[in-house]
C-alpha positions as semicolon CSV with decimal commas, in nm:
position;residue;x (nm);y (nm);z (nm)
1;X;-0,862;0,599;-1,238
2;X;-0,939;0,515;-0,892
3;X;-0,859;0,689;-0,547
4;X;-0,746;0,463;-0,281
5;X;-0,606;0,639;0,056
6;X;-0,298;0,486;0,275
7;X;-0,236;0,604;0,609
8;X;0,079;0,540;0,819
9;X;-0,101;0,347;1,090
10;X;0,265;0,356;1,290
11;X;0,239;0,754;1,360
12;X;0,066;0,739;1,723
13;X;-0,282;0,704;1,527
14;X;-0,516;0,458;1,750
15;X;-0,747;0,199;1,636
16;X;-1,050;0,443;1,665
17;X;-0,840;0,750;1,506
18;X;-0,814;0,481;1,191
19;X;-1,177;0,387;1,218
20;X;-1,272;0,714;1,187
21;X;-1,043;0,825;0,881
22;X;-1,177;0,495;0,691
23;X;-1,583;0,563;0,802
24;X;-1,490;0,939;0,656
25;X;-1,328;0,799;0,300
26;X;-1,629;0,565;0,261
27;X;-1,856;0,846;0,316
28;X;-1,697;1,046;0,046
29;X;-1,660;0,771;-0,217
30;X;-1,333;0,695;-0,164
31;X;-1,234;0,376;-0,363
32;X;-0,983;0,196;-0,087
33;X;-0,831;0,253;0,253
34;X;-0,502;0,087;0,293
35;X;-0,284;0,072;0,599
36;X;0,085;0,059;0,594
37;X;0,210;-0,250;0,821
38;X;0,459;-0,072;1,038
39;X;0,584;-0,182;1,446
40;X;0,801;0,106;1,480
41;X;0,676;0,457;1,449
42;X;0,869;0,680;1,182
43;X;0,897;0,968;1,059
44;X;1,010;1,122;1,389
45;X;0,994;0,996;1,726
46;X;1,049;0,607;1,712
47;X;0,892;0,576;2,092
48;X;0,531;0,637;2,002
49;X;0,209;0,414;1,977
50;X;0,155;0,186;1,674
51;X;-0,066;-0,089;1,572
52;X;-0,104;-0,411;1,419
53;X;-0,185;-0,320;1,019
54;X;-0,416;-0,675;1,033
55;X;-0,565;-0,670;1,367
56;X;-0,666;-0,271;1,273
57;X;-0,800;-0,370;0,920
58;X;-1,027;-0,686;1,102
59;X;-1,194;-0,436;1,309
60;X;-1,228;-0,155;1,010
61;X;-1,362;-0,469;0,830
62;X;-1,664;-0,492;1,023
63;X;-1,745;-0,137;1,040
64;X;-1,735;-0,052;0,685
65;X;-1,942;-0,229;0,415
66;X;-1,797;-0,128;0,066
67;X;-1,470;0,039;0,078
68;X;-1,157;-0,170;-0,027
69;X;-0,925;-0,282;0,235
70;X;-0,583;-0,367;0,272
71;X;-0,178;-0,357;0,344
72;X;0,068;-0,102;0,148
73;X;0,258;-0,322;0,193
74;X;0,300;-0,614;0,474
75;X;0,718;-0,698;0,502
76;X;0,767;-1,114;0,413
77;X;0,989;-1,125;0,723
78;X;0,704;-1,036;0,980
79;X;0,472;-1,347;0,893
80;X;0,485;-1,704;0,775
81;X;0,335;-1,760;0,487
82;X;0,055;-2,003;0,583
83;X;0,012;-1,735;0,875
84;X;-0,005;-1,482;0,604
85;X;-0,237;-1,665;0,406
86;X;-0,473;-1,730;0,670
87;X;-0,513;-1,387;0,827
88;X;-0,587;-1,217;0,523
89;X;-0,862;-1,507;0,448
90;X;-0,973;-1,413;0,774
91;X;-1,027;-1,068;0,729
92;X;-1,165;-1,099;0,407
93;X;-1,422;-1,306;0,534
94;X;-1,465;-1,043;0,845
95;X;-1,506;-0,766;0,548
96;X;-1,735;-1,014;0,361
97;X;-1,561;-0,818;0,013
98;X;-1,213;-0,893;-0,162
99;X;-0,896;-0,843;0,071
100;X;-0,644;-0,655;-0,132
101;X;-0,257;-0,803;-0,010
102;X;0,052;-0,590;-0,063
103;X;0,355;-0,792;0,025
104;X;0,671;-0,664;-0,015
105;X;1,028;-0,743;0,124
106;X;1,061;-0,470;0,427
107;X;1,315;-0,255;0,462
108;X;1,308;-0,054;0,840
109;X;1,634;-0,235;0,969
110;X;1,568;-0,131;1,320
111;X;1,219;-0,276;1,359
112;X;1,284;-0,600;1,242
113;X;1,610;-0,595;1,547
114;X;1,306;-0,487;1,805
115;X;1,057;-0,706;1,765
116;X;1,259;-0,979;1,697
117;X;1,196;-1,039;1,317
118;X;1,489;-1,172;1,088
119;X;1,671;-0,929;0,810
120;X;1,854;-1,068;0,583
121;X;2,042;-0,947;0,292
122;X;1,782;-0,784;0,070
123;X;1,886;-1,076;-0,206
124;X;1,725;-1,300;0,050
125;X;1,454;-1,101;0,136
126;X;1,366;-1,121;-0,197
127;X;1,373;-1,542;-0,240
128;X;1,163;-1,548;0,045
129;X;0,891;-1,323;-0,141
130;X;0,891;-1,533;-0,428
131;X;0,854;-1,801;-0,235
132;X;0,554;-1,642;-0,009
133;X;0,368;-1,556;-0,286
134;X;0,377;-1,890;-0,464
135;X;0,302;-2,030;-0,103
136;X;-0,011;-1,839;-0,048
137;X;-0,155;-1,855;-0,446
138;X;-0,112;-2,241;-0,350
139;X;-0,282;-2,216;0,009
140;X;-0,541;-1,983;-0,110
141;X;-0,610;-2,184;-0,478
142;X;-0,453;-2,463;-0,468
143;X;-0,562;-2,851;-0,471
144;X;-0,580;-3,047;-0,115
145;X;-0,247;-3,197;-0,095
146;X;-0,047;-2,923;-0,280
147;X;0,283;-2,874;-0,129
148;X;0,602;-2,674;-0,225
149;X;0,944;-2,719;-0,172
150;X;1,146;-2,399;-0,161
151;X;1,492;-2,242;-0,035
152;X;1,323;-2,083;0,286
153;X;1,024;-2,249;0,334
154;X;0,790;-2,542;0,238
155;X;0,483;-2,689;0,278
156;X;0,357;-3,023;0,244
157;X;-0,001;-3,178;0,223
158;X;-0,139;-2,886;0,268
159;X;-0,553;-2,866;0,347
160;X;-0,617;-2,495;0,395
161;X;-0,988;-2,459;0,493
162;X;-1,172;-2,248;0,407
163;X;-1,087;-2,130;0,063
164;X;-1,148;-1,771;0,014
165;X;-1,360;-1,682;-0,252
166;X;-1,290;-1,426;-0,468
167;X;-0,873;-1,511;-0,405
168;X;-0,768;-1,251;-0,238
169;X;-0,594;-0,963;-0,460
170;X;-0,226;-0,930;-0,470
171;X;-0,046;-0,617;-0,510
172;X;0,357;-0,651;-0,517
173;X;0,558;-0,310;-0,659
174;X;0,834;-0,052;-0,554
175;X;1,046;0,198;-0,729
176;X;1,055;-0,043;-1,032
177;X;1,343;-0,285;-1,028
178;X;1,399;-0,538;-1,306
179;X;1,342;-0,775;-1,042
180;X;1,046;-0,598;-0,884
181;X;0,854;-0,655;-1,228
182;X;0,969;-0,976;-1,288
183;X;0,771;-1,088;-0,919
184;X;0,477;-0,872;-1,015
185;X;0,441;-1,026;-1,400
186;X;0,490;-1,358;-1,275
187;X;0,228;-1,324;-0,945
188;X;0,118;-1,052;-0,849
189;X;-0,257;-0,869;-0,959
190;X;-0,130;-0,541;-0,961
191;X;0,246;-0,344;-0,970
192;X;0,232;-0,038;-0,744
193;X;0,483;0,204;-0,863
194;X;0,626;0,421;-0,506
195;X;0,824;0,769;-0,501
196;X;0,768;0,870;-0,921
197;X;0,687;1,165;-1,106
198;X;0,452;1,079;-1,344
199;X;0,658;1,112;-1,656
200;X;0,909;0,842;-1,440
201;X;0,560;0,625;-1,411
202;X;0,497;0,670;-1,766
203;X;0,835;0,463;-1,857
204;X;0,862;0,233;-1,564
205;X;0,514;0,114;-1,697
206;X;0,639;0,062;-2,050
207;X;0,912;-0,110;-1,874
208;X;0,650;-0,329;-1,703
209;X;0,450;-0,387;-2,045
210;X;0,815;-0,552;-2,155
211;X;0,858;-0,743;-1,868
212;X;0,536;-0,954;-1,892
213;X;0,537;-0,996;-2,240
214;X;0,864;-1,145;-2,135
215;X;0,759;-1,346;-1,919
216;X;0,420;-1,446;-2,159
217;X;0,170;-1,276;-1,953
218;X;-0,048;-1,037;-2,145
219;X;0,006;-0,667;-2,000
220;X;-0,364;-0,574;-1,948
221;X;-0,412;-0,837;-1,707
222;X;-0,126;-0,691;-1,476
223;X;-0,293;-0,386;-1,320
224;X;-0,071;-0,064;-1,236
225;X;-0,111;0,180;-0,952
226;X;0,097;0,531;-0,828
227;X;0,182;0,578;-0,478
228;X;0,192;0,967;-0,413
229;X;0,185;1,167;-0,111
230;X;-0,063;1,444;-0,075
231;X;-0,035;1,835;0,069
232;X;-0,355;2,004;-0,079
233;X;-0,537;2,303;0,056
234;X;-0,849;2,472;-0,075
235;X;-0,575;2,809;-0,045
236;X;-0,274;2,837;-0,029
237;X;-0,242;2,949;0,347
238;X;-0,470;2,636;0,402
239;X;-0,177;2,372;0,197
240;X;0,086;2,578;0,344
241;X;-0,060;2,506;0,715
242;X;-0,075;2,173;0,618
243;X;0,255;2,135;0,582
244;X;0,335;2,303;0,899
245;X;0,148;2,132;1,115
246;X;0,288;1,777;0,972
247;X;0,647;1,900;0,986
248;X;0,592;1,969;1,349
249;X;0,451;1,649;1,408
250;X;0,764;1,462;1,271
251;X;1,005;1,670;1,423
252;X;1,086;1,872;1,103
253;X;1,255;2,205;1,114
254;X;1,288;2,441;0,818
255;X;1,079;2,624;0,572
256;X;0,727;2,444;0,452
257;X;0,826;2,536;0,094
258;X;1,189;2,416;0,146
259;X;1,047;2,066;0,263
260;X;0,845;2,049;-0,012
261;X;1,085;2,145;-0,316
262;X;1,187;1,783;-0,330
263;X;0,878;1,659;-0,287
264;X;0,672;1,885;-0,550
265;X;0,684;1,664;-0,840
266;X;0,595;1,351;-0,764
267;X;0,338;1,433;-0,464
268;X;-0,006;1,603;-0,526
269;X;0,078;1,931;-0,353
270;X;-0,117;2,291;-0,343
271;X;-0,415;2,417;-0,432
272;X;-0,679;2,238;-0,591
273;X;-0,601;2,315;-0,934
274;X;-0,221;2,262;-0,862
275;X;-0,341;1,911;-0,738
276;X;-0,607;1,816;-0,997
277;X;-0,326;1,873;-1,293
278;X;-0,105;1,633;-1,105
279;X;-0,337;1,357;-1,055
280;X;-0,456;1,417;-1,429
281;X;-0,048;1,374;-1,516
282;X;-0,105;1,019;-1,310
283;X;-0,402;0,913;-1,478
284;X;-0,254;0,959;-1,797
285;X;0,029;0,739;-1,744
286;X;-0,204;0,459;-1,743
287;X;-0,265;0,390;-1,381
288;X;-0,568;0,248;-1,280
289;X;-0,543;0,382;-0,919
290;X;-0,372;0,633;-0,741
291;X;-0,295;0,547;-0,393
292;X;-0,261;0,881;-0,213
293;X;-0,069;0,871;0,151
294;X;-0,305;1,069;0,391
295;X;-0,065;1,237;0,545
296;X;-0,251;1,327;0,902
297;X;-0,543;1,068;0,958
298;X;-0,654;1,288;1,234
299;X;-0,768;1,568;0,997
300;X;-1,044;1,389;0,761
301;X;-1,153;1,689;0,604
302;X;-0,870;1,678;0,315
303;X;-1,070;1,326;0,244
304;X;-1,344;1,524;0,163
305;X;-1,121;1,747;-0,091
306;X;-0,978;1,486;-0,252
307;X;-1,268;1,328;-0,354
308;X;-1,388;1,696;-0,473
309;X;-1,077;1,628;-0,721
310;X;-1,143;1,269;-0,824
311;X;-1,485;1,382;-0,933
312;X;-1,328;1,609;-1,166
313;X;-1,093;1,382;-1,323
C-alpha cells in the first residue's frame, strides 16, 4: 500500500509553506502530495489566505522530480471542462510525470456564493460530473473532431493539442454512494473512499467490486484508496500536543481527547504503534493507497514519522 499526503492548501498555508511540505515528503519517500482545491479557508476563520490548488501544484511541479501530484478533489462547478482538461495537461507536462485528477461535485455552499461559482442541487452537480469526465477522457484521448452533446455542456469538433501522454489519472470517490461507484466504475482510475473506519472500507469496497461487475468492468482495474486524517506522536505528550496546537489553530475549544473520541477510529491517531495497527487495518481492506490529511503543513517533521510507519507496513 502506498502513502500519499493531502494538505488543506485553504488554511493560511502560502505557496512556499506548500513547497516546502512537498520538497520534505519527497525527501522521505513519500508516494504523492495532493492538495485539496479550496477558495475559502475552513476549518475556522473563513477570512484567511488561500491559494489556487492548480497554480500551487504548477509551481510544486517544477521543483520536485518524482513525487505524485495532484487535487483531492477539484469541485466540477469551479472549471469548464475543456479548462479543466487543459490545465491539468499543462501541469503534467510542467511535472514532466503523470498528473493524478480528483474531481468531485463540491460541496462548501458559501464559497461557490463568493467567488461567484454556480451551486446547484447536488442531483445536478452530479450530471455535470458525469458529463466532465466523459468531456475530458474525450479531450484528453479522444479522435480530432470528437464532440459530445450533453445536458450542461458540449463540445463540438474538438482539436485539443497537445495530447498528454500517459492520460492523466482520474480519481473520483466519497463516502460511497451507489451513485458515487457507479461514476467511478464507469470512468474513473481509482475510487477514493473519505471519512471510514476500515472495517466500513472493507464493505464499501465489496460494494464497489459489485458495482463494476455491474457495470462489466473487471474490479482489479478500478483502483481503491482511504482518505484518513492523521494525529501521531513519537509519545504521547508529543500526539497529544499535536492536537492542541491544531485545535487552537481552528478555533477549537475543549479537551484534545474529547476532539478526538469521534475521530479515533477512522483517523491514524497516537503513538506509533497505535498508528501503525491502524494503517495495517487500511491496508488490509485492500487499498492500494492511503491518502493521509497532513494536518499542519507547517510542521514537516510528522512527514518524516509517517514514512518511519510505511516502512514497517
Amino acid at each position: 500500500m502506498q502513502i500519499a499526503v493531502v494538505i488543506e492548501g485553504q488554511m493560511n498555508l502560502s505557496y512556499e509553506q506548500q513547497l516546502a511540505a512537498a520538497r520534505r515528503a519527497e525527501a522521505v519517500g513519500i508516494s504523492g502530495f495532493f492538495r485539496t482545491d479550496h477558495y475559502e479557508s475552513f476549518p475556522g476563520a473563513n477570512d484567511q489566505a488561500t491559494t489556487d490548488a492548480w497554480s500551487v501544484l504548477a509551481g510544486i511541479a517544477r521543483e520536485t522530480t518524482t513525487i505524485t501530484l495532484g487535487t483531492l478533489v477539484s469541485p466540477v462547478t469551479f472549471r469548464a471542462p475543456g479548462e479543466f482538461a487543459k490545465v491539468v495537461a499543462t501541469v503534467q507536462e510542467m511535472a514532466g510525470r503523470q498528473l493524478h485528477a480528483g474531481l468531485g461535485t463540491g460541496w462548501h455552499e458559501s464559497e461557490h456564493r463568493r467567488y461567484g461559482f454556480p451551486f446547484p442541487e447536488m442531483a445536478t452537480r452530479a450530471e455535470m460530473l458525469e458529463e466532465q469526465l466523459e468531456i475530458v477522457r474525450g479531450l484528453w484521448a479522444g479522435p480530432d473532431g470528437w464532440s459530445f452533446s450533453g445536458k450542461h455542456y458540449s463540445v463540438s469538433d474538438a482539436l485539443f493539442r497537445s495530447k498528454p501522454t500517459p492520460v492523466p489519472w482520474i480519481i473520483t470517490g466519497g463516502e460511497g454512494s451507489p451513485r458515487g461507484m457507479r461514476i467511478a466504475a464507469k470512468f474513473s482510475d481509482e475510487f477514493n473512499l473519505t471519512s471510514s473506519t476500515p472495517a466500513t472500507a472493507r464493505e464499501k469496497f465489496a460494494q464497489l467490486d459489485a458495482t463494476c461487475a455491474a457495470a462489466g468492468r473487471a474490479p482489479e482495474s478500478l483502483a481503491r484508496s482511504a482518505m484518513t486524517g492523521a494525529m501521531i506522536g513519537r509519545t504521547e505528550a508529543e500526539y497529544l500536543e499535536k492536537i492542541s496546537n491544531f485545535m487552537s489553530r481552528i478555533g477549537a475549544a475543549g479537551d484534545p481527547e474529547e476532539y478526538l473520541a469521534p475521530r479515533r477510529a477512522r483517523w491514524l491517531v497516537g503513538t506509533p504503534d497505535q498508528a501503525l495497527a491502524q494503517m495495517r487495518a487500511f491496508r488490509d481492506t485492500g487499498a492500494s493507497r492511503l491518502m493521509v490529511q497532513h494536518m499542519d503543513p507547517t510542521e514537516t517533521a510528522s512527514l518524516d514519522l509517517l514514512a518511519e510507519l510505511h516502512a514497517q507496513l
